[in-house]
Structure formats: C-alpha cells, structure tokens
C-alpha positions in Angstrom: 9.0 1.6 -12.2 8.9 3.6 -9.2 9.2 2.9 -5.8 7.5 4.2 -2.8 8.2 4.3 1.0 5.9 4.7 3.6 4.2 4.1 7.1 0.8 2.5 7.2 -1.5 4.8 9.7 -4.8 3.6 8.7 -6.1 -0.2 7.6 -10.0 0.3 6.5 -12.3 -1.5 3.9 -14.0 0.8 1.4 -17.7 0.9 1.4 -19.5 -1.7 -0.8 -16.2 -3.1 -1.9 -16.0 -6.6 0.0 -12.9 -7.7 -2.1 -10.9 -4.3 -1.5 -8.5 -3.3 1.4 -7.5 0.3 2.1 -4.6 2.1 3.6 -4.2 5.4 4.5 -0.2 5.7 4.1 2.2 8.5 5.5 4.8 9.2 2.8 7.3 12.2 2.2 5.1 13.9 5.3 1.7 13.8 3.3 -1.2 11.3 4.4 -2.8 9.3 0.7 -5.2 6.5 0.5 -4.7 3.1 -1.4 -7.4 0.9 -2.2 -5.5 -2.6 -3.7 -7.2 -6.0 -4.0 -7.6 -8.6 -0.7 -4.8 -10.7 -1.7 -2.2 -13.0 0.6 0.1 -9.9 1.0 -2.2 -7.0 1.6 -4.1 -9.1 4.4 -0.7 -9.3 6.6 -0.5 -5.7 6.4 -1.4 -4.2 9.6 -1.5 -0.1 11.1 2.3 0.6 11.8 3.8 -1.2 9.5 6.2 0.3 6.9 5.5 -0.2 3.2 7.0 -0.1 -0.2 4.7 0.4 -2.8 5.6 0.0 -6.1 3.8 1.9 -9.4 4.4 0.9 -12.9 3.3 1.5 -16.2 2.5 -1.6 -18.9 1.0 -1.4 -22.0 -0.1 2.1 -21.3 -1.6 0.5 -18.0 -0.9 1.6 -13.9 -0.1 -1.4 -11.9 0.5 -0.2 -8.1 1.7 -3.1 -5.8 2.2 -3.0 -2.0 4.6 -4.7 -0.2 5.6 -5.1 3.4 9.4 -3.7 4.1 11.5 -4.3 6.7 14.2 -1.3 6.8 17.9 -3.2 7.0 19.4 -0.2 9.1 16.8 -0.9 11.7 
C-alpha cells in the first residue's frame, strides 16, 4: 500500500463520464490528474483541500482511493 499527500488545485468532470469526478492534485511539486468514481467521499472534496490518496495492489489489480486529510500539526 502506498500513501499519497497532496493539495487539490483543480475539481472538474471528465467529458462523457457522468458518474466520474476529476482532480487535478499538486504532489511532491508536480501537478497529476485523478479520475475516481462520484461516491459519498469524493463529492465533499472541494479545490484547496488537502488529500491522501492511497494506491494499492490486489490480486494483481490497482485500487487508488482518495481521502480528505486534515494535517494534525496544522
């Protein structure tokens, strides 16, 4: 499993996909794109917002998961 920390810059919905949310997501100083399912948790996500997103491998399958994540040292 690896975990992923980032700032949200961009919330935008692909074309012809009316069940998919994208993010564009500053991490480590590069800007990359997301596309993850409308779900309870990606529709609270908002521009701004800091994000943990979380990759993992099972049964030689990715999963990537994303997360809202409030920093404790802030």
């Amino acid at each position: 499993m690896e975990k992923i920390y980032g700032k949200i810059l961009e919330v935008f919905l692909p074309n012809n996909k009316m069940d998919s949310i994208g993010f564009k997501i500053l991490i480590d100083n590069e800007v990359k794109e997301f596309i993850f399912d409308i779900n309870e948790e990606t529709v609270n996500i908002l521009k701004d917002d800091k994000v943990m997103i979380i990759k993992q491998i099972i049964d030689n399958k990715e999963f990537i998961d994303i997360f809202k994540y409030e920093a404790e040292d802030e």
